[in-house]
N, CA, C and O atoms as CSV, one atom per row, in Angstrom:
chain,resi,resn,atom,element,x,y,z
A,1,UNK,N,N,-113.353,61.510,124.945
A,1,UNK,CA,C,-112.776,60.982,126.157
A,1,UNK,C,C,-111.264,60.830,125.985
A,1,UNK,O,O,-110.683,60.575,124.930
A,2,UNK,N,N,-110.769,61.010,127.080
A,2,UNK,CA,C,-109.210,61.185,126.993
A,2,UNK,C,C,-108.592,59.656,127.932
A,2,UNK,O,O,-108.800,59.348,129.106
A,3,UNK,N,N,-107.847,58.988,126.937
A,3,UNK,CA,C,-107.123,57.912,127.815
A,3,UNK,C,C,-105.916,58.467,128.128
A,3,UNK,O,O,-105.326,59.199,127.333
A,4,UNK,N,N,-105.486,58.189,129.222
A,4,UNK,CA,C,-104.460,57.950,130.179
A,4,UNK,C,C,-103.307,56.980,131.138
A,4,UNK,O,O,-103.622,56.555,132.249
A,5,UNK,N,N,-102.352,56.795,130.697
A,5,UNK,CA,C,-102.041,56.082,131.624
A,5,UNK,C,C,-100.680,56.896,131.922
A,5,UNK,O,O,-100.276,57.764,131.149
A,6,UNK,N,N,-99.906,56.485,133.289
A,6,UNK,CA,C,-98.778,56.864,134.078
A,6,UNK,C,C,-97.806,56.319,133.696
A,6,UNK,O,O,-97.856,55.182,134.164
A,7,UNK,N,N,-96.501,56.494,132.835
A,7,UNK,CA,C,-95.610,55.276,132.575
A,7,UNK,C,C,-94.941,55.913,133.079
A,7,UNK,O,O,-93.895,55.596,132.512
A,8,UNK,N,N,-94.453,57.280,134.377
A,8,UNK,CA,C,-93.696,57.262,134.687
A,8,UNK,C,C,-92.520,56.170,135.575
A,8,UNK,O,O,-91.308,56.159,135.795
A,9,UNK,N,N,-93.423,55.524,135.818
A,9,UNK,CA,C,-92.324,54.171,136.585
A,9,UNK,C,C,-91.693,52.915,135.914
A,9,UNK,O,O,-90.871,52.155,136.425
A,10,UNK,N,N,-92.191,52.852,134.782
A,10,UNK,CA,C,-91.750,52.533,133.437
A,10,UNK,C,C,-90.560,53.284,132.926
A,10,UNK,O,O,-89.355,53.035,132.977
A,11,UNK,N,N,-91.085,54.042,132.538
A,11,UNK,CA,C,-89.993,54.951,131.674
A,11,UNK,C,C,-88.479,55.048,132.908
A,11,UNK,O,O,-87.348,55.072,132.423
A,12,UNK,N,N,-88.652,55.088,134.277
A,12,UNK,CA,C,-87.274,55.329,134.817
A,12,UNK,C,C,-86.956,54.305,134.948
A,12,UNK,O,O,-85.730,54.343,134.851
A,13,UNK,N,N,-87.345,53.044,135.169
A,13,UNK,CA,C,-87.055,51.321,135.100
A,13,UNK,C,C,-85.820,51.771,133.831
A,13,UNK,O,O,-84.607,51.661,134.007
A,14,UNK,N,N,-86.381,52.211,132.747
A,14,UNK,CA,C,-85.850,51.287,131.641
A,14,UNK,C,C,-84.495,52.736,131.490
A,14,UNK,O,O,-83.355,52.668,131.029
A,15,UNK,N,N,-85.064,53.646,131.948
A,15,UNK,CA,C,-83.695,54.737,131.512
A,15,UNK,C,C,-82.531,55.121,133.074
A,15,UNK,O,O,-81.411,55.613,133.209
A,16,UNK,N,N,-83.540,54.588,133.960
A,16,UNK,CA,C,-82.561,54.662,135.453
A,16,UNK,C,C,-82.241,56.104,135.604
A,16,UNK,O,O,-83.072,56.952,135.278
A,17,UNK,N,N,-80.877,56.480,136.164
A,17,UNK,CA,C,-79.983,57.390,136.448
A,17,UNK,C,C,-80.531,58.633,135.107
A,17,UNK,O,O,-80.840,59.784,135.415
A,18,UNK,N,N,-80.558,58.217,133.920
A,18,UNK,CA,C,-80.508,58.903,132.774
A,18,UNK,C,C,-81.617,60.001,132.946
A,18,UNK,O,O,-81.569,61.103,132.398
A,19,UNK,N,N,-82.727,59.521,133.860
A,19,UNK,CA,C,-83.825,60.708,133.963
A,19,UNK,C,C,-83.732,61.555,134.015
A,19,UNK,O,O,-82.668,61.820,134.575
A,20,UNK,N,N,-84.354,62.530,133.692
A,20,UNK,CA,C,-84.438,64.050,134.191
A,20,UNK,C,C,-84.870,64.423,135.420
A,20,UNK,O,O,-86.065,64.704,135.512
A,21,UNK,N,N,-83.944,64.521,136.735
A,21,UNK,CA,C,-84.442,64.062,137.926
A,21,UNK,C,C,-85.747,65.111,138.538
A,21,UNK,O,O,-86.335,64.838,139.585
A,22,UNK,N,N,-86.040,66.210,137.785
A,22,UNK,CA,C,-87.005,67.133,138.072
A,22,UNK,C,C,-88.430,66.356,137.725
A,22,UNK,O,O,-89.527,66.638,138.209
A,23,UNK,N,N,-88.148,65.329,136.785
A,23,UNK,CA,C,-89.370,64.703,135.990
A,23,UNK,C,C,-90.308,63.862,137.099
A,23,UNK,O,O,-89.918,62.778,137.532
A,24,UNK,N,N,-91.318,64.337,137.432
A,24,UNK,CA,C,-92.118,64.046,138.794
A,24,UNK,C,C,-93.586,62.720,138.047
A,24,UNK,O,O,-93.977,61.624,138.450
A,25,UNK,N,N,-93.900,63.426,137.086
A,25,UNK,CA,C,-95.255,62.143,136.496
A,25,UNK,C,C,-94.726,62.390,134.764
A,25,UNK,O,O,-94.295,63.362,134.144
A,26,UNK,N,N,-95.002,61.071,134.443
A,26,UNK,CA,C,-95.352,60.954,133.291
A,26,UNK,C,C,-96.313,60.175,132.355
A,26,UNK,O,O,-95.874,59.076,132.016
A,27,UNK,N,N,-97.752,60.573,131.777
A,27,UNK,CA,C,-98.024,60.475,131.468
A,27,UNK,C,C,-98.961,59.989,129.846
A,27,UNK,O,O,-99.743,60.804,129.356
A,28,UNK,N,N,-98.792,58.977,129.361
A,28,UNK,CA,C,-99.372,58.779,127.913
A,28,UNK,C,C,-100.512,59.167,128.063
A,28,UNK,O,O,-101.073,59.360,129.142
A,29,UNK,N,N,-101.137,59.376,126.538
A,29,UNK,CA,C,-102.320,60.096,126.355
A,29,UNK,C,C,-102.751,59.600,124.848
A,29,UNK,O,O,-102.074,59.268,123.876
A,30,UNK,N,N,-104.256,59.696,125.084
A,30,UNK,CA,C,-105.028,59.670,123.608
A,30,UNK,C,C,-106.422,60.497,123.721
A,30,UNK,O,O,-107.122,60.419,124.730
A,31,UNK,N,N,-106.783,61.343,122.530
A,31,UNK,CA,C,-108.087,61.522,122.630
A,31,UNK,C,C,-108.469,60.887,121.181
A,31,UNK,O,O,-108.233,59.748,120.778
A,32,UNK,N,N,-109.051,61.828,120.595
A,32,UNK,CA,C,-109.647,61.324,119.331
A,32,UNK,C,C,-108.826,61.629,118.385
A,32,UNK,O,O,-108.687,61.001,117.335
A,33,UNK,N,N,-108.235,62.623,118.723
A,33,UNK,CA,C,-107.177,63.427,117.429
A,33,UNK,C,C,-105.797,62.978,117.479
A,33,UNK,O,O,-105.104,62.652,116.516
A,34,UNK,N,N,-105.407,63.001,118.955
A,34,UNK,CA,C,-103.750,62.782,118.948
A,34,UNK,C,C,-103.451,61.975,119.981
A,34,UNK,O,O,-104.284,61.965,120.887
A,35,UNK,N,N,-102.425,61.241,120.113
A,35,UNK,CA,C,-101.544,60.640,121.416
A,35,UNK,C,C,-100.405,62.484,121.652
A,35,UNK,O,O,-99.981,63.434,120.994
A,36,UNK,N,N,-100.431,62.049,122.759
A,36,UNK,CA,C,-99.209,62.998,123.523
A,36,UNK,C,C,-98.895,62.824,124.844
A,36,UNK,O,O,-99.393,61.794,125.299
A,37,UNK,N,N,-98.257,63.454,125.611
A,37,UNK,CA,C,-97.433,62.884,127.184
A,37,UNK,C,C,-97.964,64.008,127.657
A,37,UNK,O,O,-98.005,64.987,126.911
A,38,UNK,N,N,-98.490,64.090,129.030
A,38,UNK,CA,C,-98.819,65.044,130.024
A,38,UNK,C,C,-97.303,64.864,131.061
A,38,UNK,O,O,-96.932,63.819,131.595
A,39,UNK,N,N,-96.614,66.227,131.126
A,39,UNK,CA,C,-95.269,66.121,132.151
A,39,UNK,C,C,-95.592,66.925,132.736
A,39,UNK,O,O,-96.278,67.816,132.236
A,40,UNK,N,N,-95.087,66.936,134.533
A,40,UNK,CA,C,-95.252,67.530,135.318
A,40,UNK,C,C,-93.218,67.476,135.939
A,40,UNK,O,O,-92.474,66.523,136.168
A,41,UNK,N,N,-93.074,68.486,135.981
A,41,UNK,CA,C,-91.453,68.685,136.702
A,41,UNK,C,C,-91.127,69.078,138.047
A,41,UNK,O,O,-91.888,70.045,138.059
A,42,UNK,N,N,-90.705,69.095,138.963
A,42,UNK,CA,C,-90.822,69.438,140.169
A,42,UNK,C,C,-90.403,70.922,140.364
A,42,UNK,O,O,-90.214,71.561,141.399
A,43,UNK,N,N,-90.306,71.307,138.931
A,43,UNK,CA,C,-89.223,72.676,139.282
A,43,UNK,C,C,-90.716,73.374,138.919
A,43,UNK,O,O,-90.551,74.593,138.955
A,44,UNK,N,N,-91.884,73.099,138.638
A,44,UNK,CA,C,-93.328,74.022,138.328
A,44,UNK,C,C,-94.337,72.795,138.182
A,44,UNK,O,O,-94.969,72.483,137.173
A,45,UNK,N,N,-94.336,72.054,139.669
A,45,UNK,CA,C,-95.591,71.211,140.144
A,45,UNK,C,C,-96.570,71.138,139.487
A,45,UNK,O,O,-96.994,70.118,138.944
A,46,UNK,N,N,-97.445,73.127,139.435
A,46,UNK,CA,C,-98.441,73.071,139.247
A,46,UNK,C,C,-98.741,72.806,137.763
A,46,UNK,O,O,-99.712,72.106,137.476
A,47,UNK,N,N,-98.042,73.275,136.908
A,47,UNK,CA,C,-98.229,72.961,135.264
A,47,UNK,C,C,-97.919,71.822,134.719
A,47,UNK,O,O,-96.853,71.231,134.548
A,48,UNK,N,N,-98.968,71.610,134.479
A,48,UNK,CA,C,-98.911,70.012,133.466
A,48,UNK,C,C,-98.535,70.550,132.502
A,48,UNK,O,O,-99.069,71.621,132.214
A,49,UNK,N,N,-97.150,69.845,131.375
A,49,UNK,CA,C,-96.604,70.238,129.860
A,49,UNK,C,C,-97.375,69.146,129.059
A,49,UNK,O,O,-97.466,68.003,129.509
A,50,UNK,N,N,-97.803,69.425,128.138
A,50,UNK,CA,C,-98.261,68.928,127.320
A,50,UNK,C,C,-97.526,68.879,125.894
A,50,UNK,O,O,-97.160,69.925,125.357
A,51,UNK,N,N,-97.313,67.555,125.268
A,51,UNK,CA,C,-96.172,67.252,124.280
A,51,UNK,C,C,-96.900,66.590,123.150
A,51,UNK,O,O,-97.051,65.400,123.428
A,52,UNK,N,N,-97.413,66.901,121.973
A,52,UNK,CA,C,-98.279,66.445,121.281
A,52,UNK,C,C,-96.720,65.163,120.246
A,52,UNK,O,O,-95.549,65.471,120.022
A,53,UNK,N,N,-97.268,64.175,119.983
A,53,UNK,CA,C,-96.646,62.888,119.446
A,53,UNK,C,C,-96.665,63.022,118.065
A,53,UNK,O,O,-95.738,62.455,117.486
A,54,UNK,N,N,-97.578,63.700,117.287
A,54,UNK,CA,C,-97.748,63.594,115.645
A,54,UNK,C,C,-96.743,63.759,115.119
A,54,UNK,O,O,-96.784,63.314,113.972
A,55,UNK,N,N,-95.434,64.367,115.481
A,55,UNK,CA,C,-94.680,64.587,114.452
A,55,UNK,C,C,-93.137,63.153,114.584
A,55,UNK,O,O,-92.027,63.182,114.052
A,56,UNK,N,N,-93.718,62.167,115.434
A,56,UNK,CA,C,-93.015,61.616,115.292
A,56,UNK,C,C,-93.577,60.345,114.255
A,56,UNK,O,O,-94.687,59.822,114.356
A,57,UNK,N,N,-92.422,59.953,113.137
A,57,UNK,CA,C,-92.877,59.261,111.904
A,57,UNK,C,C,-92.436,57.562,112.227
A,57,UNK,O,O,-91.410,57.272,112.843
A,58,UNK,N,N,-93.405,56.543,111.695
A,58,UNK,CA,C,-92.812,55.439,111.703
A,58,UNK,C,C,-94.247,54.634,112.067
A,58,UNK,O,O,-94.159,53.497,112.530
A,59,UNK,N,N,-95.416,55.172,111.875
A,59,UNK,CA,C,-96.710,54.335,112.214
A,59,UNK,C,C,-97.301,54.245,110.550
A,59,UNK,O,O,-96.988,54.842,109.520
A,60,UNK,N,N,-98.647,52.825,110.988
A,60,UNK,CA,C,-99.055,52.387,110.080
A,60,UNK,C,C,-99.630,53.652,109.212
A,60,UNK,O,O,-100.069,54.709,109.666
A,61,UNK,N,N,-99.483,53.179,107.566
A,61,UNK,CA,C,-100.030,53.853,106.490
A,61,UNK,C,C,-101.335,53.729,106.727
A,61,UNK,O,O,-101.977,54.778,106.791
A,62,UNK,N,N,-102.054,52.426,106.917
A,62,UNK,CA,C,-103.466,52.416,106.655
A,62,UNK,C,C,-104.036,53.042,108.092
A,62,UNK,O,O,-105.098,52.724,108.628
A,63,UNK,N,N,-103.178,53.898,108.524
A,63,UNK,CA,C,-103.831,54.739,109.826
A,63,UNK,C,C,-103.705,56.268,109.648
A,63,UNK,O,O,-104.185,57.097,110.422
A,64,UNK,N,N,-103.081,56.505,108.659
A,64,UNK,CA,C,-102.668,58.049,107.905
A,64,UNK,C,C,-104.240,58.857,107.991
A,64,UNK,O,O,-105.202,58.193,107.604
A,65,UNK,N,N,-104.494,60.312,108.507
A,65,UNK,CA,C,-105.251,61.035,108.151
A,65,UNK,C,C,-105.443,61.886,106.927
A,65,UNK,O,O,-106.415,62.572,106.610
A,66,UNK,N,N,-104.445,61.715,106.386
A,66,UNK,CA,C,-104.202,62.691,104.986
A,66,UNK,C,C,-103.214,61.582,104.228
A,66,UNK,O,O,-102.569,60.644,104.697
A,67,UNK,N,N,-103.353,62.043,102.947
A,67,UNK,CA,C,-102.529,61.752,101.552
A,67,UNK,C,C,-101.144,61.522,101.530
A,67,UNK,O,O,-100.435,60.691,100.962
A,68,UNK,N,N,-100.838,62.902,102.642
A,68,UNK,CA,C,-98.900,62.518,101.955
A,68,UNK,C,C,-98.242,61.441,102.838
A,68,UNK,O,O,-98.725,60.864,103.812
A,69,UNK,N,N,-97.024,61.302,102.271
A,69,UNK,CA,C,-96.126,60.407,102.912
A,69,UNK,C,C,-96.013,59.794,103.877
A,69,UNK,O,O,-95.849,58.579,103.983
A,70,UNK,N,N,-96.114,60.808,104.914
A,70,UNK,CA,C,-95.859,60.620,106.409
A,70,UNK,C,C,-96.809,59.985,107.089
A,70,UNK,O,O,-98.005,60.249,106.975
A,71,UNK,N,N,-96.331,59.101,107.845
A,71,UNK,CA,C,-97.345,58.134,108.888
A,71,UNK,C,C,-96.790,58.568,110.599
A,71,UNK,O,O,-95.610,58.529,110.948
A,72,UNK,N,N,-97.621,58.856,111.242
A,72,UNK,CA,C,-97.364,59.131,112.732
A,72,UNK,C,C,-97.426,57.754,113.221
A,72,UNK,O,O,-98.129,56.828,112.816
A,73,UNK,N,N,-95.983,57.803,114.799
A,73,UNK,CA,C,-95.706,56.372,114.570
A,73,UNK,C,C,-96.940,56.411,115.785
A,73,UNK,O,O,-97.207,55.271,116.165
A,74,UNK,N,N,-97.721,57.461,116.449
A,74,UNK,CA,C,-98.543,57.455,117.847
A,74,UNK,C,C,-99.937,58.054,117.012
A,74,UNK,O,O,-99.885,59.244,116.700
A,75,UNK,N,N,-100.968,57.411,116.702
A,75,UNK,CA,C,-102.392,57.066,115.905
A,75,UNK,C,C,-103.340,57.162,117.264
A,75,UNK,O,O,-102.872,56.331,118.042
A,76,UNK,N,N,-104.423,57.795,117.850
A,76,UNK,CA,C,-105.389,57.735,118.405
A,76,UNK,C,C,-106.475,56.235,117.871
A,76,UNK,O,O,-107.246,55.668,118.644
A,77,UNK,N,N,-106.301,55.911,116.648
A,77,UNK,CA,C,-106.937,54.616,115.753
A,77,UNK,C,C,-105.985,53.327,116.122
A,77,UNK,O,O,-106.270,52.240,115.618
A,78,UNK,N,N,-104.729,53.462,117.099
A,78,UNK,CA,C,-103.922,52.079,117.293
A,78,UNK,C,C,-105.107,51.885,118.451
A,78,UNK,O,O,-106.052,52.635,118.698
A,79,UNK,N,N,-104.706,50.525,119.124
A,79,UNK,CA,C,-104.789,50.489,120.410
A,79,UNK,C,C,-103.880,51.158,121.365
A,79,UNK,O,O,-102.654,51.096,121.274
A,80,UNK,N,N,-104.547,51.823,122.315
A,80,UNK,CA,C,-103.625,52.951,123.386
A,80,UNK,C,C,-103.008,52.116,124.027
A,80,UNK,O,O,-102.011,52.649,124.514
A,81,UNK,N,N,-103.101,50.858,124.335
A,81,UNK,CA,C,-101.722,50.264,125.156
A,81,UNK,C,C,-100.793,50.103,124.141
A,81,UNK,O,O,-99.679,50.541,124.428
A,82,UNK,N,N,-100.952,49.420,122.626
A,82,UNK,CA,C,-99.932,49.381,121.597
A,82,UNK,C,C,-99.054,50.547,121.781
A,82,UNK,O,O,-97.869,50.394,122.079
A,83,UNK,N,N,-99.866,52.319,121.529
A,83,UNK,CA,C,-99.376,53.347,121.375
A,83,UNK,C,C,-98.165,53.407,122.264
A,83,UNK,O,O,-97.018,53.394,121.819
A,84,UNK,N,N,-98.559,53.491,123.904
A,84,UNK,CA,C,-97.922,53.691,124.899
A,84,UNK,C,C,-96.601,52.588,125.242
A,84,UNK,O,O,-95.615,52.980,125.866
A,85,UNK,N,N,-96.716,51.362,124.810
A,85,UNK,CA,C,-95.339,50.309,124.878
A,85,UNK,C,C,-94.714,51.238,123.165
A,85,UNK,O,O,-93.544,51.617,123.126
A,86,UNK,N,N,-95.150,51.349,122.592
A,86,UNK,CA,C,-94.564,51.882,121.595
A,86,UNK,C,C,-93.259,53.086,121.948
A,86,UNK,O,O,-92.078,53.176,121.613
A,87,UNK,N,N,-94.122,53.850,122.736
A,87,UNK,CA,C,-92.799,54.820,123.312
A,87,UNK,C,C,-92.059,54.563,124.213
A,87,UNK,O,O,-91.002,55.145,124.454
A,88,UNK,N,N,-92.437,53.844,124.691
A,88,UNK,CA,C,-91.222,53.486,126.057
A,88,UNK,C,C,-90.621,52.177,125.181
A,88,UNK,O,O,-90.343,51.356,126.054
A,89,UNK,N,N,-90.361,51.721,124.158
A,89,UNK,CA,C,-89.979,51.312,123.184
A,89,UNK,C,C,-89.069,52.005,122.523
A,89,UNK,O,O,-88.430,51.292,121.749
A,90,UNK,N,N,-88.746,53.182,122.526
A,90,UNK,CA,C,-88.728,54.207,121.633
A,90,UNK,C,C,-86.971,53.811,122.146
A,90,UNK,O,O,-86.714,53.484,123.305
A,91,UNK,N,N,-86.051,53.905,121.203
A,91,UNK,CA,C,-84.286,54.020,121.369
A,91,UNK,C,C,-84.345,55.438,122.073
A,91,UNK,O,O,-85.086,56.420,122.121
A,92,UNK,N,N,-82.843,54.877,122.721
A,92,UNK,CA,C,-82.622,56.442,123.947
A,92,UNK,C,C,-82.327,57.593,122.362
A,92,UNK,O,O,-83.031,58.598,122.264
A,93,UNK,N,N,-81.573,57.375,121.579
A,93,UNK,CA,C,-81.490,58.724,120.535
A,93,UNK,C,C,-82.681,59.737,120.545
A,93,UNK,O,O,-82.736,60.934,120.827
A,94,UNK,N,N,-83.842,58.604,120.036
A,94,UNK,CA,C,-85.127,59.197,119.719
A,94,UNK,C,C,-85.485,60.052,120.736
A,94,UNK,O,O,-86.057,61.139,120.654
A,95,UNK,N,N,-85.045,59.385,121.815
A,95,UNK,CA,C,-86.070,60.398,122.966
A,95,UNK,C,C,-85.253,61.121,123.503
A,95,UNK,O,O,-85.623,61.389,124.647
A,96,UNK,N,N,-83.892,61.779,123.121
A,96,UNK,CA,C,-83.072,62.553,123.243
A,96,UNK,C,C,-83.137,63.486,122.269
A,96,UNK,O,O,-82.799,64.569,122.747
A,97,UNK,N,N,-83.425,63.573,121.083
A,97,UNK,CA,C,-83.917,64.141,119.771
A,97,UNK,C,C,-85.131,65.108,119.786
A,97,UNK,O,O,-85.392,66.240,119.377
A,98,UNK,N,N,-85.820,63.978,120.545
A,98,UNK,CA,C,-87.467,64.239,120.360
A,98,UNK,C,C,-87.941,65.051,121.471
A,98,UNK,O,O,-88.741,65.985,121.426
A,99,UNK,N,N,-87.302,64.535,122.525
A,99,UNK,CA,C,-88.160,65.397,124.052
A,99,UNK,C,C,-86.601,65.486,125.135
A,99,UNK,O,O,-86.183,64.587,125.865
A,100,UNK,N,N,-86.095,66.628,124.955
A,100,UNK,CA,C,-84.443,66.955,125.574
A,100,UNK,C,C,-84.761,67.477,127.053
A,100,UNK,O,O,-83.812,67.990,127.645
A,101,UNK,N,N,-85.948,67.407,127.694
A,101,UNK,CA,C,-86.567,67.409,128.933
A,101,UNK,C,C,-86.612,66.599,129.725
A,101,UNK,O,O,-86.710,66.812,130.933
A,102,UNK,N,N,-86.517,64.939,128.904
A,102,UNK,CA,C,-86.887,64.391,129.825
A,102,UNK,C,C,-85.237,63.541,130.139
A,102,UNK,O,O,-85.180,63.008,131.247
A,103,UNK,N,N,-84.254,63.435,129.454
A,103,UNK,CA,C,-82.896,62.964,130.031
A,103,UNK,C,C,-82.121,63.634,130.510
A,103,UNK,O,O,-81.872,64.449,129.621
A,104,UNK,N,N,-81.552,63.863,131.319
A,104,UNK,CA,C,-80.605,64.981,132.014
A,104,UNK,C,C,-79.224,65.276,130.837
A,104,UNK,O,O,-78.806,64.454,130.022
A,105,UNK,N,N,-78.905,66.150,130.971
A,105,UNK,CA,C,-77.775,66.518,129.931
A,105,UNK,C,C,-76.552,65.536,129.955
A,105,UNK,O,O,-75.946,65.396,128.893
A,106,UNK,N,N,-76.254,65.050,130.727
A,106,UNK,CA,C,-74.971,64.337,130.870
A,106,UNK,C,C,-75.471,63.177,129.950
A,106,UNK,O,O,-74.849,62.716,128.993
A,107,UNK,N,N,-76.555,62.829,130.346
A,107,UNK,CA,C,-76.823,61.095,129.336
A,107,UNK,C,C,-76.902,61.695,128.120
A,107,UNK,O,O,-76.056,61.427,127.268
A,108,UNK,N,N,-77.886,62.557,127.874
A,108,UNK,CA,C,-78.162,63.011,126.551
A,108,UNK,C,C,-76.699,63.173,125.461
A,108,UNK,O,O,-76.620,62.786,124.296
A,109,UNK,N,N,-75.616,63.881,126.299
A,109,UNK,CA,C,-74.493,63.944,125.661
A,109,UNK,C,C,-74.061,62.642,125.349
A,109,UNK,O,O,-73.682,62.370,124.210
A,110,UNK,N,N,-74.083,61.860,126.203
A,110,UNK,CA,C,-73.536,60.289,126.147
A,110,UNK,C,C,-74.158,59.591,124.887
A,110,UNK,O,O,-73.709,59.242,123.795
A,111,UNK,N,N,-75.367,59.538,125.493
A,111,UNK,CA,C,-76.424,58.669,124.003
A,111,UNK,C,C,-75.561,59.320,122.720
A,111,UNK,O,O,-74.703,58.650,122.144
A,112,UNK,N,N,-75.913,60.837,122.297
A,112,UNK,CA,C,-75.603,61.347,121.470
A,112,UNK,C,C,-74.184,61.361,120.792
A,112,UNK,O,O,-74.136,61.780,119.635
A,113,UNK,N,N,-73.038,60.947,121.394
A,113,UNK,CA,C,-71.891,60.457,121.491
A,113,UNK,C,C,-71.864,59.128,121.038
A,113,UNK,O,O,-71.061,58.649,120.237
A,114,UNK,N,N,-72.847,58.534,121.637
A,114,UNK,CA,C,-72.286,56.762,121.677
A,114,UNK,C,C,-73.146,56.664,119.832
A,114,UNK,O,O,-72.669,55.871,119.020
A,115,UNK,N,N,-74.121,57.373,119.519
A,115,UNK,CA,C,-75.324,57.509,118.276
A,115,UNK,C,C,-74.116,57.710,117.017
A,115,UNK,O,O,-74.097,57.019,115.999
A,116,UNK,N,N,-73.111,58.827,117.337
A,116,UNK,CA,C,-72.770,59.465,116.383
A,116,UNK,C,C,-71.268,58.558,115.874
A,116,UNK,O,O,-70.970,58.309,114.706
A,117,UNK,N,N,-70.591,58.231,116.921
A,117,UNK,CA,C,-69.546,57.002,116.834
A,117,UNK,C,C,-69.960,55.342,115.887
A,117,UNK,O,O,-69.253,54.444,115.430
A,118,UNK,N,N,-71.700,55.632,115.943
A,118,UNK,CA,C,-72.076,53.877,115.425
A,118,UNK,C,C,-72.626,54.434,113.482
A,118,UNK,O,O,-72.948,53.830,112.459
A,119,UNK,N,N,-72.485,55.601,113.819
A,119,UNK,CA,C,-73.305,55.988,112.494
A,119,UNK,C,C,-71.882,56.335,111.851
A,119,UNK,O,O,-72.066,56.175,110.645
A,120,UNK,N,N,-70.917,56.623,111.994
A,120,UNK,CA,C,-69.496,56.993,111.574
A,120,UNK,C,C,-68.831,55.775,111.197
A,120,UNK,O,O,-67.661,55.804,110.815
């Protein structure tokens, strides 16, 4: 079974103007294997994008499927509301880094500007 919820009205609350104004639904997701985002853009209605979450790092060890290092910070084994405040949690860098679809270029430059000035 696949959970779902809509944070698109979430996610533009907290990023405003910064959206990707094509960005029409957005979706969290869990099945058994992975969390990921179902996006729909206005520029191709009909296709849902699908964005799998595993490769982003920073979740519990004792939720690891394998041996090495890396912990996914989005676990199908969290609770799916934990998962989902987790990303809309997420710093504007990350989600400029991670998914360059969903902020329009002008912020993205900005974040990425304002990121690289605090790390200098």
């Amino acid at each position: 079974m696949i959970q779902k919820l809509n944070i698109t009205k979430a996610f533009r609350n907290k990023y405003l103007d910064w959206v990707n104004h094509d960005l029409i639904s957005m979706k969290f997701c869990c099945d058994g294997k992975d969390c990921f985002l179902e996006l729909v853009f206005l520029t191709d209605p009909h296709n849902v994008f699908v964005e799998n979450l595993s490769f982003i790092e920073g979740g519990d060890e004792h939720l690891s499927d394998d041996s090495n290092d890396f912990f996914p910070m989005f676990h199908p084994g969290k609770d799916f509301v934990d998962n989902a405040t987790d990303f809309l949690n997420l710093d504007p860098y990350t989600i400029v880094k991670c998914f360059g679809n969903l902020i329009t270029k002008e912020a993205a430059d900005l974040i990425s500007d304002k990121h690289m000035n605090e790390v200098m």
